[in-house]
RODO-2510 file (C-alpha; in nm, 4 decimals, decimal comma):
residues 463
     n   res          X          Y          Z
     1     x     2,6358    -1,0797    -0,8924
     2     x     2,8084    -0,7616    -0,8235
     3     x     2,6116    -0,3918    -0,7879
     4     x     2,6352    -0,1975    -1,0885
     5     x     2,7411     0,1254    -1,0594
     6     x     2,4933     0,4470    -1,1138
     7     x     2,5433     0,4901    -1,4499
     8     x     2,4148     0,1132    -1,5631
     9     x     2,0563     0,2640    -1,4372
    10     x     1,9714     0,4776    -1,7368
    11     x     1,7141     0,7375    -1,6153
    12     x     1,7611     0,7237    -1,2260
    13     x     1,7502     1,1068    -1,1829
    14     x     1,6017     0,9653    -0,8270
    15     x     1,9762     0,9823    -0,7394
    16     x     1,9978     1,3319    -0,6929
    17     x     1,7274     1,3512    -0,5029
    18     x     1,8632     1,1048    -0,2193
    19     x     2,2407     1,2861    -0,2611
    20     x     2,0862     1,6236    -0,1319
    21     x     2,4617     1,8336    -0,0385
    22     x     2,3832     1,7639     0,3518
    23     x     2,2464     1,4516     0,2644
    24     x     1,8966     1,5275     0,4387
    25     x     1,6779     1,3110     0,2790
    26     x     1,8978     1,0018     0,3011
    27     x     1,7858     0,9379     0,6779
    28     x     1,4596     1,0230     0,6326
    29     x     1,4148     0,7998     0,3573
    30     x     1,5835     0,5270     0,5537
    31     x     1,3791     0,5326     0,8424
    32     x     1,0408     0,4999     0,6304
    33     x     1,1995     0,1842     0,4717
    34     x     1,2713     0,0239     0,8532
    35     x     0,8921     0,1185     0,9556
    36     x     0,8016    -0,0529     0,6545
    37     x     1,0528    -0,3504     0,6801
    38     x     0,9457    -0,4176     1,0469
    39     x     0,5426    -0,3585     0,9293
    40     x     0,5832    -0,6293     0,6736
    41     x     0,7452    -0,8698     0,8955
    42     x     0,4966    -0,8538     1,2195
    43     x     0,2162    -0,8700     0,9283
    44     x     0,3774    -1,1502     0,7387
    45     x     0,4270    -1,3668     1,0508
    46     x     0,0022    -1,3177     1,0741
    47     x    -0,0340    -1,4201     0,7267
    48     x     0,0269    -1,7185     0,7203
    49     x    -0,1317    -1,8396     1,0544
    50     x    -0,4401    -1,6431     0,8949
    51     x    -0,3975    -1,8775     0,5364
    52     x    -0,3527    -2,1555     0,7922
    53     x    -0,6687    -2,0835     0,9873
    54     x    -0,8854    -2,1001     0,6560
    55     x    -0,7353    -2,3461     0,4955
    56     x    -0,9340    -2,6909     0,4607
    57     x    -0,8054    -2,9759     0,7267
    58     x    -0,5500    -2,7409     0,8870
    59     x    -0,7589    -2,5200     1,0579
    60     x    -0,8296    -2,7145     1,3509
    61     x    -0,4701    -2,6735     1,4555
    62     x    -0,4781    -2,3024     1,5114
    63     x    -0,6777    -2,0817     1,7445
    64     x    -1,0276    -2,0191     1,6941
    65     x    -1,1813    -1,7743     1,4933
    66     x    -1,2152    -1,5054     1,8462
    67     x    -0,8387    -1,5171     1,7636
    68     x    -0,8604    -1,5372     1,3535
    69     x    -1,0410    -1,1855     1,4034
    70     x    -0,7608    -0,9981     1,6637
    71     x    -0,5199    -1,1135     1,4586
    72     x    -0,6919    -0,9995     1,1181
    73     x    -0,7127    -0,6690     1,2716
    74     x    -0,3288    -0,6176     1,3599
    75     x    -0,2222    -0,7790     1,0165
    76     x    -0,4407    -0,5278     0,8173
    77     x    -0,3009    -0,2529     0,9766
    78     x     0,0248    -0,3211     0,9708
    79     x    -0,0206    -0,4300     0,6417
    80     x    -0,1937    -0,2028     0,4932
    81     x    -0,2043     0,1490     0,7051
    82     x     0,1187     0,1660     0,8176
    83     x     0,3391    -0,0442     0,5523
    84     x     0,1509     0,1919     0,2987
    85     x     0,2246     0,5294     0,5017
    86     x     0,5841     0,4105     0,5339
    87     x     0,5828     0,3747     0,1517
    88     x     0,4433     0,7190     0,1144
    89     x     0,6499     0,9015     0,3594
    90     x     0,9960     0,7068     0,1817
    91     x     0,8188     0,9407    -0,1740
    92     x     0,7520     1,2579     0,0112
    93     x     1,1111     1,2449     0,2003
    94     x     1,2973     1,1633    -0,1113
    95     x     1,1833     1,4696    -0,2852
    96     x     1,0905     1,6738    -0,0028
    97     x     1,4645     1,7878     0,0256
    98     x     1,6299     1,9194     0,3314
    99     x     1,3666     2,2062     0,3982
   100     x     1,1094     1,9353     0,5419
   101     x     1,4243     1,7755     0,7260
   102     x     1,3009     1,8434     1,0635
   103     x     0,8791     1,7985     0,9711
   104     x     0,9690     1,3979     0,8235
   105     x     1,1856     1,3817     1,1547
   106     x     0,8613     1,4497     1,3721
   107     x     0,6204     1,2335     1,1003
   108     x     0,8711     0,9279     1,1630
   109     x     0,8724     0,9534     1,5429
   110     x     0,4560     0,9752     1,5855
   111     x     0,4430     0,6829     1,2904
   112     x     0,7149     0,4703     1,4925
   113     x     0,5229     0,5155     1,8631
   114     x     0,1605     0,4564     1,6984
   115     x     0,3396     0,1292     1,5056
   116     x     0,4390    -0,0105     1,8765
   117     x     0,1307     0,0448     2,0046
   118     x    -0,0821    -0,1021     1,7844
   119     x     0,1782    -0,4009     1,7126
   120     x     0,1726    -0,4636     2,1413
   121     x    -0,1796    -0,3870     2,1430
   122     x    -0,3554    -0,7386     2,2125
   123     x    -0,0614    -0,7679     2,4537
   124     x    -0,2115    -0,4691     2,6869
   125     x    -0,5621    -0,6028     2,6990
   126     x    -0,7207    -0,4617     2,3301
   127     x    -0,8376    -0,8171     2,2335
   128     x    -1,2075    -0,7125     2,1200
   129     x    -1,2001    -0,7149     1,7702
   130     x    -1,4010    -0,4840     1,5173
   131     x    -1,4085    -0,5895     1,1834
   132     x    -1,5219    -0,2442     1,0153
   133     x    -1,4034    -0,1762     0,6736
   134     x    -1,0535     0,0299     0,5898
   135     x    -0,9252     0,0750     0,9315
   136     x    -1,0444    -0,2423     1,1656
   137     x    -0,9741    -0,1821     1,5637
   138     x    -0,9177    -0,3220     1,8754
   139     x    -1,1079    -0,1942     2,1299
   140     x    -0,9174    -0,0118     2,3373
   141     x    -0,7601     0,3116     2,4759
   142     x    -0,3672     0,2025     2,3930
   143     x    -0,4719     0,0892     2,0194
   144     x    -0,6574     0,4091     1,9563
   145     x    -0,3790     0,6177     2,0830
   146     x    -0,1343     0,3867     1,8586
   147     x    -0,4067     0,4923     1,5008
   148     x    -0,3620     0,8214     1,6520
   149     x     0,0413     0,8613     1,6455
   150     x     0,0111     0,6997     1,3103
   151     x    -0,2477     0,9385     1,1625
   152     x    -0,0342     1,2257     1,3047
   153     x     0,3152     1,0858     1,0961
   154     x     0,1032     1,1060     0,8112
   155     x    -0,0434     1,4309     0,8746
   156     x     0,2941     1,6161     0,9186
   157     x     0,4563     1,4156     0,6353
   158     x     0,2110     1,5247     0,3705
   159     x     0,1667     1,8369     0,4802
   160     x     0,5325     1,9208     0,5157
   161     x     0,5798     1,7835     0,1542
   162     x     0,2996     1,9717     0,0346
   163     x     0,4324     2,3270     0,1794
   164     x     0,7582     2,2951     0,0364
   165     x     0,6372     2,1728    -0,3292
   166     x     0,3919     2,4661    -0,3395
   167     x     0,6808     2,7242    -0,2873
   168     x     0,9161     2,5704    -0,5392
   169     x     0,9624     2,7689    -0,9006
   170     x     0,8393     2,4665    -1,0999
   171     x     0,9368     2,3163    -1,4520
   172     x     0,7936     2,1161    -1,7189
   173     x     1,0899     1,8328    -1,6848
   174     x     0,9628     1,4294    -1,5611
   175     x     1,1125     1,4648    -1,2207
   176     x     0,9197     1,7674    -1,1841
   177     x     0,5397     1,5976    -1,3136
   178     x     0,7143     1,3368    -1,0024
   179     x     0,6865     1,6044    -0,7693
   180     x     0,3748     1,7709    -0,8731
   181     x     0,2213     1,3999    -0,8583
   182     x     0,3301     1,3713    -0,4885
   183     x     0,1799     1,6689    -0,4131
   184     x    -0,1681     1,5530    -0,5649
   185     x    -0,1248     1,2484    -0,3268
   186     x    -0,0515     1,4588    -0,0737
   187     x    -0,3395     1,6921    -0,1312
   188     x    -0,5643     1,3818    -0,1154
   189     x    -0,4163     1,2409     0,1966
   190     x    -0,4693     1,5371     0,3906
   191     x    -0,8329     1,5206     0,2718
   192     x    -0,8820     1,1693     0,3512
   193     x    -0,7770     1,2896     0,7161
   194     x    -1,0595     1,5310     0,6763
   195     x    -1,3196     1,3405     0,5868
   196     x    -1,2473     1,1116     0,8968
   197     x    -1,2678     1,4204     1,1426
   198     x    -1,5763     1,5680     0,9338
   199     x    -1,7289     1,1978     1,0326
   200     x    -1,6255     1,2003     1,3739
   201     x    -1,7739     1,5418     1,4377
   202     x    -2,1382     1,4142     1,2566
   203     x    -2,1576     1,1182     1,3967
   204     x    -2,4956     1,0021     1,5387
   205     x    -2,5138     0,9594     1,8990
   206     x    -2,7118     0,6058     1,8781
   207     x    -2,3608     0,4635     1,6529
   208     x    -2,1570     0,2320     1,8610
   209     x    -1,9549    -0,0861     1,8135
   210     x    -1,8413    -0,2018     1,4580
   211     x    -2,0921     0,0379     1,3354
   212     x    -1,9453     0,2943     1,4535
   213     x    -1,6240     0,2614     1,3088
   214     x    -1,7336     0,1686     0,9752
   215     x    -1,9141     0,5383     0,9596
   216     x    -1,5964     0,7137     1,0695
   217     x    -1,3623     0,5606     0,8083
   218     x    -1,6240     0,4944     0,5275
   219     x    -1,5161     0,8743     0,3465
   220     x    -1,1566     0,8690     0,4522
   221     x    -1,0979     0,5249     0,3547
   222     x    -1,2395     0,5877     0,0079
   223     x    -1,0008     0,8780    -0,0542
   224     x    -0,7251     0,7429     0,0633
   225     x    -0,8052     0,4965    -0,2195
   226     x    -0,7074     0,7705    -0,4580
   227     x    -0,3950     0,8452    -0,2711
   228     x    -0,2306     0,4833    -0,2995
   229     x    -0,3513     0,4894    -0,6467
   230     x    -0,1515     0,7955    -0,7559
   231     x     0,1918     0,6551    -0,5170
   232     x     0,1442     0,3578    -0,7085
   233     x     0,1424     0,5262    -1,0483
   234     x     0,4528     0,7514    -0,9306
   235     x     0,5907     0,4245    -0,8493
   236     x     0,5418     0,2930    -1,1568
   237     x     0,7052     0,5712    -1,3102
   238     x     1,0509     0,5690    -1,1476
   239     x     1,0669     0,1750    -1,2030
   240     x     0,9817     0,2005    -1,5977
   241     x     1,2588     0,5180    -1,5937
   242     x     1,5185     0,3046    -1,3636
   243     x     1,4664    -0,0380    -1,6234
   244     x     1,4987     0,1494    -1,9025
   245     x     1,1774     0,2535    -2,0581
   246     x     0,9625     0,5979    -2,0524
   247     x     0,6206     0,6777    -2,0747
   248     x     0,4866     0,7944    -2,3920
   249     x     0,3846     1,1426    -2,4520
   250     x     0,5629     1,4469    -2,2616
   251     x     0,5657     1,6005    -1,9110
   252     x     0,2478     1,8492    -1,9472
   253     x     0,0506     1,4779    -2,1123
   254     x     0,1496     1,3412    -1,7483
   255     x     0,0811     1,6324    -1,5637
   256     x    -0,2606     1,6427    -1,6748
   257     x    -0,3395     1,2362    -1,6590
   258     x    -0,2198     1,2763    -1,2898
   259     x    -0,4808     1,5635    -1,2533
   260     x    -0,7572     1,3867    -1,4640
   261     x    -0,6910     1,0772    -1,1226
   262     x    -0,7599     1,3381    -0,8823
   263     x    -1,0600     1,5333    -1,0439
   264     x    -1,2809     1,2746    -0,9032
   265     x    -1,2176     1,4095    -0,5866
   266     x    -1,4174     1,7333    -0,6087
   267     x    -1,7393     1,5710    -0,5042
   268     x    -1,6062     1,5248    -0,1675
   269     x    -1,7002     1,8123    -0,0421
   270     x    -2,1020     1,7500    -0,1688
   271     x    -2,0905     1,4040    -0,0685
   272     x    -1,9323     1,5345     0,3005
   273     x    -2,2782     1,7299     0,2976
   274     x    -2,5196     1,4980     0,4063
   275     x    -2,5133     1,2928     0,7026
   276     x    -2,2666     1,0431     0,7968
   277     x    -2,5190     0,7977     0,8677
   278     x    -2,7342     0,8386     0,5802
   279     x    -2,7277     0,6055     0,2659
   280     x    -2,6719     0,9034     0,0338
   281     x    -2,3427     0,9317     0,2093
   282     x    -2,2548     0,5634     0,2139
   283     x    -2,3600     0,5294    -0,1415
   284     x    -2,2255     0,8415    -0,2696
   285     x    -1,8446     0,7415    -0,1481
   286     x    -1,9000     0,3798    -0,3100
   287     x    -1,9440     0,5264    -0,6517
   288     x    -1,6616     0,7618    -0,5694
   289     x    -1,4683     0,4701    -0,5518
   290     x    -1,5883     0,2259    -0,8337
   291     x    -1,6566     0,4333    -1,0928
   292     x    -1,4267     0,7645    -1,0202
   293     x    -1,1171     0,5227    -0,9790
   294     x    -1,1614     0,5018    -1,3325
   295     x    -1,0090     0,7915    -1,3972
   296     x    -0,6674     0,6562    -1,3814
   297     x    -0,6868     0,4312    -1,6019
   298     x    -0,5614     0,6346    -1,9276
   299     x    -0,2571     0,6438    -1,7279
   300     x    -0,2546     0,3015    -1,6552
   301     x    -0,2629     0,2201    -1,9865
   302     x     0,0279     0,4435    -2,0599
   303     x     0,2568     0,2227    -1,8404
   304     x     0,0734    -0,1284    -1,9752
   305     x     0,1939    -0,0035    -2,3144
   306     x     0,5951     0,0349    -2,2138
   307     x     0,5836    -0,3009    -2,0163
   308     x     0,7661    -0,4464    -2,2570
   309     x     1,1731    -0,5114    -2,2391
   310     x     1,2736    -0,2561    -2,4681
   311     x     1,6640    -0,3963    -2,4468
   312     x     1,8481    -0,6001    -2,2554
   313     x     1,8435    -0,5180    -1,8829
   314     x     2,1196    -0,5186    -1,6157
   315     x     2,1106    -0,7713    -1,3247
   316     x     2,0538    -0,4417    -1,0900
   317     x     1,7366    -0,3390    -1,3051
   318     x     1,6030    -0,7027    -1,3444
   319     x     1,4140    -0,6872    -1,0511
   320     x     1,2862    -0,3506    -1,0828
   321     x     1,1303    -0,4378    -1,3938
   322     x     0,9585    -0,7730    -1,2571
   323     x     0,7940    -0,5524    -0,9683
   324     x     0,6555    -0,2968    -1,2079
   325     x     0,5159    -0,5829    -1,4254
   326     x     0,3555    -0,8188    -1,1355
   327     x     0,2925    -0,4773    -0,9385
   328     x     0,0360    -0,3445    -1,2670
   329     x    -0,1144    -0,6899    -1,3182
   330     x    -0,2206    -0,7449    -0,9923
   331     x    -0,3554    -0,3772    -0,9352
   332     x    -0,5299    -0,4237    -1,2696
   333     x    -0,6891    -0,7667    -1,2047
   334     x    -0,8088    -0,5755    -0,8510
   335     x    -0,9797    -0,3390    -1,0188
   336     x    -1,1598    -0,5811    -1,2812
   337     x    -1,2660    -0,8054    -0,9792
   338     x    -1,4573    -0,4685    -0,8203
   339     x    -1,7081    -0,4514    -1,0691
   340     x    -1,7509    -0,8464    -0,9873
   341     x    -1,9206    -0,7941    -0,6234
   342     x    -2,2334    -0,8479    -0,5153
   343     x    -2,3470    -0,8984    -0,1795
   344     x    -2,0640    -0,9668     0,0985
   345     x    -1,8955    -1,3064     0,0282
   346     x    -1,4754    -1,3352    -0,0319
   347     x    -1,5182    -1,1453    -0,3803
   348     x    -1,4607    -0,8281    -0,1921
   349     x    -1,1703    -0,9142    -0,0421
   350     x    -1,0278    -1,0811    -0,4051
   351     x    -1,0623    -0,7361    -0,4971
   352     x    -0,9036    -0,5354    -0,2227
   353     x    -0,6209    -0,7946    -0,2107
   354     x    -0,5096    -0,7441    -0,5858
   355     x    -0,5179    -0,3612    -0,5704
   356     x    -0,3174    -0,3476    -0,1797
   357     x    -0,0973    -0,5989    -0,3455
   358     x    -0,0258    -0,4279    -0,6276
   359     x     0,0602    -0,1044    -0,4646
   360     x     0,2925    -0,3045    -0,2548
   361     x     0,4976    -0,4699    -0,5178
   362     x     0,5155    -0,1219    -0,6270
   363     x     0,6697    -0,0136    -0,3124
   364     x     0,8668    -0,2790    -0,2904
   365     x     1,0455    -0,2010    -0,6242
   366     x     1,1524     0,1335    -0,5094
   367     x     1,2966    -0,0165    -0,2355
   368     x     1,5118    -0,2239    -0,4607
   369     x     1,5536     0,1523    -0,6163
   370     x     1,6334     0,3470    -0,3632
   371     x     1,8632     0,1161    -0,1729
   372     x     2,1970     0,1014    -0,3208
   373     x     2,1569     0,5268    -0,3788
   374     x     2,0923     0,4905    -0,0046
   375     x     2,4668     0,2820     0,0255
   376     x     2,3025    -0,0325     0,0614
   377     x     2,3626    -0,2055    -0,2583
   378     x     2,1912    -0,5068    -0,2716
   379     x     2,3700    -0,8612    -0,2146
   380     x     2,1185    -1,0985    -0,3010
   381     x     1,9963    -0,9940    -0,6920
   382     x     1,8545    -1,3596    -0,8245
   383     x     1,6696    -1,3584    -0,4759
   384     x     1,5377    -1,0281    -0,5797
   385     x     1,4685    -1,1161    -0,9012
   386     x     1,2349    -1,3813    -0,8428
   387     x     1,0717    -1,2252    -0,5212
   388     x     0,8492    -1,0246    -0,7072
   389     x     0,7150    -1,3139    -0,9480
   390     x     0,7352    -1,5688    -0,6201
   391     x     0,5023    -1,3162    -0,4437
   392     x     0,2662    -1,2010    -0,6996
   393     x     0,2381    -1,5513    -0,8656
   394     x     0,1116    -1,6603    -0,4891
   395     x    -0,1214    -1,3776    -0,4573
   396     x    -0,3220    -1,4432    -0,7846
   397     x    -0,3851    -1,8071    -0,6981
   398     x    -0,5201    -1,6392    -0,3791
   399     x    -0,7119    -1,3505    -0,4753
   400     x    -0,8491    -1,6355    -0,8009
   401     x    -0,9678    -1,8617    -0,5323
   402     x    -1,1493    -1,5712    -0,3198
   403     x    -1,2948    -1,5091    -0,6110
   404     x    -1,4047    -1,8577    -0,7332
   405     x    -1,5115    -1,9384    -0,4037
   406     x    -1,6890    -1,6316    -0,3264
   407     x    -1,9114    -1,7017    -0,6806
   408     x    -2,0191    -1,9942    -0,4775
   409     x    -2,1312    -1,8337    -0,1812
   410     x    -1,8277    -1,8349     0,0892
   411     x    -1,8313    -1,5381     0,3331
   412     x    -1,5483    -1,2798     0,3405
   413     x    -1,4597    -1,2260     0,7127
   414     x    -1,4718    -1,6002     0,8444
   415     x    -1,2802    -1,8948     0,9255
   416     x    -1,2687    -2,2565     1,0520
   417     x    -1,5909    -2,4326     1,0281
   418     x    -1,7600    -2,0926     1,0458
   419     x    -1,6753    -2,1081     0,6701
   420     x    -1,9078    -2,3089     0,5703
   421     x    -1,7882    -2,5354     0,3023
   422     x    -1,9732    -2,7905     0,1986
   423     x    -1,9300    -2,8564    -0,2531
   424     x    -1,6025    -2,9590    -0,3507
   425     x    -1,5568    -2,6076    -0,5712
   426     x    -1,5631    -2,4796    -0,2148
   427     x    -1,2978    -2,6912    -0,0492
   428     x    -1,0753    -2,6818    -0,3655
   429     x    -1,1369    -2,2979    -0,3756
   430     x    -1,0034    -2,2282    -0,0323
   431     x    -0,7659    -2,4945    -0,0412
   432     x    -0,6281    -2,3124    -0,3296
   433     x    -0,6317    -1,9936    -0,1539
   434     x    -0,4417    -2,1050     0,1618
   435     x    -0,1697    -2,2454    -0,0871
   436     x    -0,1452    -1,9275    -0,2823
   437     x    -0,1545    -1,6986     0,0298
   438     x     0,1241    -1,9123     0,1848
   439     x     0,3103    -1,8921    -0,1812
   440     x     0,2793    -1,4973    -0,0981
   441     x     0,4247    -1,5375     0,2412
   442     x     0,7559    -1,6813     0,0813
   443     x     0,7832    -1,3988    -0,1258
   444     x     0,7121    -1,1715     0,1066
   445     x     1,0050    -1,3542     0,3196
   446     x     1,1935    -1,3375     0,0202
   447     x     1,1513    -0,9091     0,0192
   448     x     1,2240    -0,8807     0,3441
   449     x     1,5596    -1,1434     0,3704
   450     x     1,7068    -0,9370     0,0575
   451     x     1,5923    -0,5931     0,2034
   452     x     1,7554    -0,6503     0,5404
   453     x     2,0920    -0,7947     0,4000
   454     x     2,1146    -0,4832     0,2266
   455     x     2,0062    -0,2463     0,5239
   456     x     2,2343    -0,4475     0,7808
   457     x     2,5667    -0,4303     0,5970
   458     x     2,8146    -0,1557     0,6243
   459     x     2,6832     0,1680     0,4408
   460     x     2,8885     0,2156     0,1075
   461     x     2,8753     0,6082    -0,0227
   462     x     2,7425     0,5599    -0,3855
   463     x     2,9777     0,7199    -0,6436
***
């Protein structure tokens, strides 16, 4: 199937935004997509040895769980951290224009050097593994100086984004309630960054060890919560525009859903107030999370209600639509399955896994976007039709069988016979969940084979 041209994308006002007149954002944009591309594929290849290693009568054939836990750390972050940032920074460049040409050039370099560190990491020696929540380490000099570089892309990224949308004269069009949402996620990054430093400065003197690093990420982690949330729902906005649909309601409706996501936010500052250590803190930036992530959901349901086709759909905006859809159902079903925990069994990460995965297939639709505006028209459209539904069909049976099997008692964080499964619900539950993670895996091979066809041809200038 041939590329359409432009004009068989109804809506994609993205394209100006990519075609600045000396075509600044174009690199920029490009180089978040590579970060992203080679993020994926390091955290891929640790996927599926980490399905393998829980996975009923084939985990005796991998490494042992010391292993299971190094490479869990690496696979999050790549997965998570960085292939998120790089999804961020590819917003915030696109619409940054060329005033923030030379900031996203400095964000990309520190996010590139803190990606090789951490990916080389175990190589150097860091092969203690922590397994604190949001941000799990290696202990170790070079991997902390890799979270670092990273931290320091994002920094500069957001906060050169943020600078140049705050001295823009503003209107009430879409693309502009775009750009006023990227600088709420912005806004929020910058104070997830915060809260880390605010926790690094009140930290206890007796904290140490996993410990340790679960009280310097607990705030940060739980904003940047809100900032993938709001990327996701931008997202989700330029893949409904690009297949041919539109939200209900008009820009100032948006504008002020967007701000209603946020608002939540505000008792960061009180909850910062008390000690890192204390449970008022830790309990305080829970509820944060489970019951002021609410807030977006009036503007979830906005997008549920255009998920329908409304007309027939061109082979170039086929797979843009089946991202949005399995992208929304999975970060839905992710937020259901929160208010389903209790106590620390494979529930949690059921949960986790559906939201992260739904914020990637968002991602990963704009990358289908953004590509062929980029002059990398895509090659391989039934591939990329199917990836989406091949990759989120995989990660519900895995994120189902967390779920089932954590009902029944099975530990998050474990592996092997350190499992501990001894009914047959238990055995069928994680057998289920190795299938559906390596499902996921072929999908996510199945993103990345179409994404660097595209990326590795000859750049055509889009007309």
């Amino acid at each position: 199937m041939n590329q359409p041209e432009p004009r068989d994308l109804p809506g994609l006002h993205v394209t100006q935004a990519v075609r600045e007149p000396d075509g600044a954002p174009a690199p920029a944009v490009l180089a978040w997509i590579w970060l992203g591309v080679y993020a994926l594929l390091a955290a891929g290849l640790l996927a599926l040895l980490l399905a393998l290693s829980r996975t009923p009568f084939i985990h005796d054939m991998v490494p042992g769980s010391q292993w299971f836990r190094v490479a869990l750390v690496a696979h999050v972050d790549l997965s998570v951290l960085v292939w998120f940032i790089a999804g961020a920074g590819m917003l915030w460049s696109l619409h940054g224009g060329a005033a923030a040409r030379t900031a996203s050039r400095a964000a990309i370099a520190f996010a590139v050097i803190g990606t090789v560190m951490i990916s080389i990491a175990p190589f150097v020696g860091a092969g203690r593994p922590l397994m604190n929540n949001y941000v799990p380490v290696l202990e170790h000099p070079w991997f902390y100086a890799g979270l670092a570089a990273v931290a320091i892309g994002l920094v500069i990224q957001a906060g050169s984004y943020l600078l140049v949308f705050l001295r823009r004269v503003h209107s009430r069009d879409e693309d502009e309630v775009i750009s006023f949402a990227l600088g709420l996620a912005a806004l929020s990054a910058l104070l997830a960054v915060a809260c880390v430093a605010i926790s690094y400065r009140g930290m206890p003197a007796s904290a140490s060890g996993e410990y340790y690093f679960d009280l310097l990420f607990w705030g940060g982690g739980h904003v940047l919560q809100f900032t993938h949330t709001i990327l996701m729902l931008v997202a989700s906005m330029l893949l409904l525009r690009a297949s041919g649909s539109r939200l209900r309601g008009g820009p100032r409706l948006h504008a002020m859903l967007f701000t209603l996501t946020v608002i939540p936010l505000a008792a960061v500052p009180w909850i910062n107030g008390f000690p890192v250590s204390s449970v008022d803190h830790i309990v305080n930036f829970t509820s944060l999370m489970r019951y002021g992530g609410m807030a977006c959901i009036p503007l979830l349901l906005l997008v549920i209600a255009r998920l329908r086709q409304q007309g027939p759909l061109s082979p170039a905006q086929l797979p843009l639509r089946g991202a949005l859809i399995c992208a929304i159902s999975l970060f839905a079903g992710g937020g259901i399955m929160g208010f389903m925990i209790r106590g620390s069994n494979t529930v949690i990460p059921a949960h986790y896994h559906g939201s992260i995965v739904g914020v990637t297939l968002a991602y990963m639709g704009v990358v289908y976007l953004l590509l062929p505006r980029l002059g990398r028209p895509l090659t391989m459209l039934r591939t990329a039709y199917w990836q989406p539904y091949v990759y989120g069909i995989g990660q519900v049976m895995h994120i189902t069988a967390l779920a089932w099997t954590g009902g029944h008692g099975v530990q998050r964080k474990t592996a092997g016979a350190a499992q501990g499964l001894h009914s047959l619900q238990e055995i069928v539950g994680m057998g289920l969940m190795g299938l559906g993670g390596m499902v996921a895996v072929i999908g996510g091979v199945m993103f990345l084979v179409v994404v660097l066809a595209a990326l590795l041809r000859d750049r055509q200038v889009p007309r």
